[in-house]
Every structure is written in C-alpha cells, then in structure tokens.
C-alpha positions in Angstrom: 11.5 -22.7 -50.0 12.5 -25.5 -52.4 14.8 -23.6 -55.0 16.9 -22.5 -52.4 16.7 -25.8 -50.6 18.0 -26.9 -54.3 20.6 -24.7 -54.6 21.9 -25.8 -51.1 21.8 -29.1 -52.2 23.6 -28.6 -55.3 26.6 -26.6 -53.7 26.8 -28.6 -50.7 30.3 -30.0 -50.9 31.7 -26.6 -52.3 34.2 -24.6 -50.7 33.1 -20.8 -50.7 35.4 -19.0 -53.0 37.9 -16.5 -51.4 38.3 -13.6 -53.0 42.3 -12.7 -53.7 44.3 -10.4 -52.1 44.1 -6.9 -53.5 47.6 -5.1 -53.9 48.8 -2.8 -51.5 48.6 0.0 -53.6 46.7 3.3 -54.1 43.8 3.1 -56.4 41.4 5.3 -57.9 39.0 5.4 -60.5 36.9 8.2 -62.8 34.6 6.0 -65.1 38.1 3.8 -65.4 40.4 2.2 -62.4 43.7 3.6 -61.8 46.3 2.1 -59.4 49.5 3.6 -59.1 52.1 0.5 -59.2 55.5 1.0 -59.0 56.9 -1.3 -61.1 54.4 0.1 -64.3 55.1 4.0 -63.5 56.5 6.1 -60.6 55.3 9.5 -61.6 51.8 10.9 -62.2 50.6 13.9 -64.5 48.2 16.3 -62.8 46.4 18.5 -65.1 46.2 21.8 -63.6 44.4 23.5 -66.5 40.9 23.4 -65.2 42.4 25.5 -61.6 41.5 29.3 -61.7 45.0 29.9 -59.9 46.9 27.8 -62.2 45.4 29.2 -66.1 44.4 32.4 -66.8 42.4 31.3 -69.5 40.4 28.7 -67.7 39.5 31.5 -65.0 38.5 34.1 -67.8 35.9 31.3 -69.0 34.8 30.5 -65.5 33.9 34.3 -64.6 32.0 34.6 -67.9 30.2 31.4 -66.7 31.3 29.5 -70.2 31.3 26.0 -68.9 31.0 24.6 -73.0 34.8 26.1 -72.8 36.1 24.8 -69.4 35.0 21.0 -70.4 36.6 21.8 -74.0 40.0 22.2 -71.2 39.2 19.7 -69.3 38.8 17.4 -72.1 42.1 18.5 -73.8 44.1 17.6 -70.9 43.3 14.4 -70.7 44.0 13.9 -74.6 47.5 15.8 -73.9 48.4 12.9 -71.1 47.2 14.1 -68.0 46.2 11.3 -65.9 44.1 13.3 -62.9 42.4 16.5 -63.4 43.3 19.1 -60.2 39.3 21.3 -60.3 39.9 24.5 -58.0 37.7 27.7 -58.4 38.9 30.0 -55.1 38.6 32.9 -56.8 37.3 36.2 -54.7 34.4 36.9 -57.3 33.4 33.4 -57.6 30.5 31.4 -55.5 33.0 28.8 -55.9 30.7 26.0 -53.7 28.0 26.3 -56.9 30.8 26.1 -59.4 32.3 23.4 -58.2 28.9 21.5 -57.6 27.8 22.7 -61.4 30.8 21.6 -63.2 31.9 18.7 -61.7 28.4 17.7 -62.5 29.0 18.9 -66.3 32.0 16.9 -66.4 30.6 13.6 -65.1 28.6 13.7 -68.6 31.7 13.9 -70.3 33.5 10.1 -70.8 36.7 11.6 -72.2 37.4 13.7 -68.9 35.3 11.7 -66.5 37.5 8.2 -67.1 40.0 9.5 -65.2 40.2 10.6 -61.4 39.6 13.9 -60.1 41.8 15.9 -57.4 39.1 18.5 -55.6 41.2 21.3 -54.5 40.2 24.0 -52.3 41.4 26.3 -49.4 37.9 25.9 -47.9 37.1 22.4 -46.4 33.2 23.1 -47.1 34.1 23.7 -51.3 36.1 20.1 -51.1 32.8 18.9 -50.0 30.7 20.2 -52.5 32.9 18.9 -55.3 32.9 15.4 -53.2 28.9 15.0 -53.0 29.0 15.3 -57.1 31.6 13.1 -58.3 31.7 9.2 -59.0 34.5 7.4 -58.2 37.1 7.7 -56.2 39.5 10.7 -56.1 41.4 13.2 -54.1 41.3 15.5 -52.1 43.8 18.3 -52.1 44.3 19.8 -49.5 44.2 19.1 -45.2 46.9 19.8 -42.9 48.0 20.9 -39.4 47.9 24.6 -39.8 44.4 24.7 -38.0 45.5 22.0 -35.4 45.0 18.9 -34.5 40.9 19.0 -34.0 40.4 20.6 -37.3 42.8 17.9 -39.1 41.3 15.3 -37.4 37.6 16.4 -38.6 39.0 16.7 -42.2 40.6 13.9 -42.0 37.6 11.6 -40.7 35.0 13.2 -43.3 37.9 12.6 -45.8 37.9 8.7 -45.3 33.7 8.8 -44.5 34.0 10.1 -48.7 36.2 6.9 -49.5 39.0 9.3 -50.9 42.6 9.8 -51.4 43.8 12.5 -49.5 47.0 15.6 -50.4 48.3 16.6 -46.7 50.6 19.7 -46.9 53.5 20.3 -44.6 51.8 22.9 -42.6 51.4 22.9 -38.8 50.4 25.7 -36.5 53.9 27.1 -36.5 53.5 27.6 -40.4 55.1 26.7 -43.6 57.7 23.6 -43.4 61.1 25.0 -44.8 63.9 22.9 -43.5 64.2 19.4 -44.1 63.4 18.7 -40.4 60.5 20.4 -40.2 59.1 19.0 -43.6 60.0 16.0 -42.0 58.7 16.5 -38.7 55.1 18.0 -39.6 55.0 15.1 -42.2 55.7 12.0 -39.9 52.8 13.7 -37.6 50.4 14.0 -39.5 50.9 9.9 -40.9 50.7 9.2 -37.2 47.3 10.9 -36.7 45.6 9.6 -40.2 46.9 6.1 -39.2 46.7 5.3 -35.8 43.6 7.8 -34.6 41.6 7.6 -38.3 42.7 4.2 -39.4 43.5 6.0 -42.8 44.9 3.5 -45.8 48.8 4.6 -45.7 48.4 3.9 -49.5 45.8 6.5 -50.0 48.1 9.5 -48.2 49.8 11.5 -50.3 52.1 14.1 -48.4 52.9 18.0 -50.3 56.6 18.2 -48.7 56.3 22.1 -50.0 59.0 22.9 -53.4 59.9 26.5 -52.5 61.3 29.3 -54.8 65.1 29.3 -55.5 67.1 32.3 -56.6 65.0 35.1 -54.9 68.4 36.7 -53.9 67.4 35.5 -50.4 71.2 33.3 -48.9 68.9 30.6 -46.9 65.9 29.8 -50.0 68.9 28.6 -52.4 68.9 25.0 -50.8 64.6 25.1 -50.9 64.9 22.3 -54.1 67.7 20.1 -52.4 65.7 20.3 -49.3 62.4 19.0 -50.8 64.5 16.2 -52.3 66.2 15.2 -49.5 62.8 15.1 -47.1 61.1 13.6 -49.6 63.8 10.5 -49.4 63.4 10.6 -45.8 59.3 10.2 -45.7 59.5 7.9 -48.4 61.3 5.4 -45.7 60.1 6.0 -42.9 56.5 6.1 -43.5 55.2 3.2 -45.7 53.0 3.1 -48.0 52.5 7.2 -48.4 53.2 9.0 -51.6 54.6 12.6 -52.8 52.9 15.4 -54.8 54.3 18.8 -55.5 53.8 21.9 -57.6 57.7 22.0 -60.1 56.4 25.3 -61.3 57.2 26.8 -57.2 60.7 26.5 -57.7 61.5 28.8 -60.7 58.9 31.6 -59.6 61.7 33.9 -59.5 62.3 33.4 -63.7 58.7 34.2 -64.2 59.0 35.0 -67.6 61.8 33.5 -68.8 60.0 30.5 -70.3 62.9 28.5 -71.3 65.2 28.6 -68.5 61.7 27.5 -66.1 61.2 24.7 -68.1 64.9 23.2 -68.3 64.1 23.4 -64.6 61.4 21.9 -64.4 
C-alpha cells in the first residue's frame, strides 16, 4: 500500500534502534517494578502478616471469611515498609485453592497492596497455582525443592518458569532437612544445576532458603544451626552466581517463645 511504501521511504537510511542491555538483576513488579540492585539495597522486607501460619490474627479473619479485614493487613504492611507480601492459607479447615484464588483477586483491586510483588506460598504445588493464574505481575513463588525428587522438582520447576516467576528453593532433598553446612551446601548447588542447565532458569530469579534452625533447644549439635546458615550462605553466594538468599530470623529463637525481647535482640 502507499503509506507504508511512505513510511519505508522515509526511514530508509535509519538504523533500527537497539534496545539496551537490561541489568543482570532480579526484577519483579505488582502494579510497580522492583529490581533488587545491590548497590541501592541488599536486604528485602517480606511481609508475613497476610500467612495463616505466621499471624494469628490474620487466620482468625480468614476462617470467619472477613476478607474487608485481611486487605486492611495486607494494606498495613505495605505502609509499615514491607516490600513483598508472603500470601499462604494451608490451614486444615480452609479450601485454601478458593482462598487463595478469591483474595488474591481482592487484592489486585487494591493499589496500595497490589504495587508491590507477591510471594505465593504453599505446601501444595496445585495452591501455588491457583494464586499464580490470579495475579499481575511478576512474583514468587515460595516454595519447590528436592524432597519429592528430581521429577517432581523438575515439573515445578518448568511450570514455575512457564508462569514467568521468581522462584524460593528450600534445602530439602529426599534424604530430608539440610542441617550441616555441607549438606545446605550440597542440596543447594544441586538444585542451581538442575534450574540452570536442564530448565534454563534465570540464575537471577533463584532464590535459595539455606534453612535458619532453632538454637538453644538444650540439644549439644543445634547450637551451631545460626553460624551454620551463615557460613553456607557465604559459600552459595560464590559459587553460584547470580542466586539470592531468603530465610525466616524468627526460626532461630523458637526456643524463647515468649520472651519477646530477648527474640528480637536476636533477630
């Protein structure tokens, strides 16, 4: 036709532009982008109100089905700092595949809570998915790991990446819970080896849960759990690039459940 013939004509001479080089870095986005950058911050604020394992008071409005009062928490984290909101409803007396589905779809109709990303967390793989299909943006997914073997990671893994999210991978394999620095290690460097090399994950977009265990329990062999999640975490850091940590502080102090001010000096 003769406007495009025009056009042609009037670009020709025109190198096409090329489009720059996107950082190496992990992004995400609710209505608003976030990239984690090192040199801007090195430490992230999950928001673990809106989890029926992590606030009492979050689960007593989810089993009297008062979503006005769970998006009034969900809301209040974000004003309080937290930059992603954890969403996790495994609760026995919950259908926690419709909760998920219903409130992430509340939330998504609330800006305040919605501009920032999401972390879908779930024991059961088909719940993650539900809570996938009805959020915008991109977020993560917490959690996949080896305990189920190889297959079954793989499978997560791939349907993970088919979603376009970040994903939490916790140092389980089929043996069970990582303890020892090895073995955090170990299960760890495994695991980056399958996501990169058999899914062609984004190394930026891993983020590895090196386990913080309880100290203090009277137990000889948990008092080194903290030193031990430090020193693995130094050791994934560099020798897998581009991966990231997460882990729940509260774990550690378990044992001073209820002594509120010695658990937060150290947290």
């Amino acid at each position: 036709p003769d406007h495009l013939k025009a056009i042609g004509e009037a670009v020709k001479g025109f190198k096409p532009a090329v489009p720059s080089q996107r950082p190496s870095l992990l992004h995400l986005s609710g209505l608003e982008p976030f990239t984690l950058d090192p040199s801007v911050t090195r430490f992230v604020n999950v928001g673990e109100r809106c989890n029926v394992s992590g606030s009492t008071i979050f689960k007593k409005h989810v089993i009297a089905g008062s979503y006005d009062k769970m998006l009034e928490i969900a809301i209040k984290q974000v004003e309080n700092g937290a930059q992603i909101i954890d969403i996790n409803f495994d609760e026995g007396l919950l259908d926690s595949s419709a909760t998920m589905r219903r409130f992430c779809n509340l939330l998504a109709t609330e800006p305040e809570a919605a501009k920032i990303p999401f972390m879908i967390d779930s024991s059961k793989f088909s719940v993650i998915e539900d809570g996938l299909q009805c959020i915008q943006g991109k977020c993560i997914v917490n959690s996949i790991s080896l305990k189920g073997g190889e297959d079954e990671f793989l499978k997560h893994a791939k349907l993970v990446k088919r979603y376009g999210a970040a994903v939490v991978v916790m140092a389980f394999d089929e043996q069970g819970q990582a303890a020892t620095v090895e073995d955090k290690v170990r299960i760890c460097t495994r695991a980056y080896r399958l996501l990169v090399d058999k899914v062609n994950f984004n190394p930026n977009d891993i983020i590895f849960d090196p386990n913080i265990l309880t100290v203090a329990t009277g137990i000889e062999e948990h008092n080194e759990y903290a030193l031990n999640f430090f020193r693995a975490t130094k050791i994934i850091r560099e020798t897998l690039p581009g991966c990231h940590i997460s882990g729940g502080v509260s774990n550690v102090s378990f044992s001073f459940r209820g002594n509120t001010v010695l658990r937060e000096a150290m947290h």
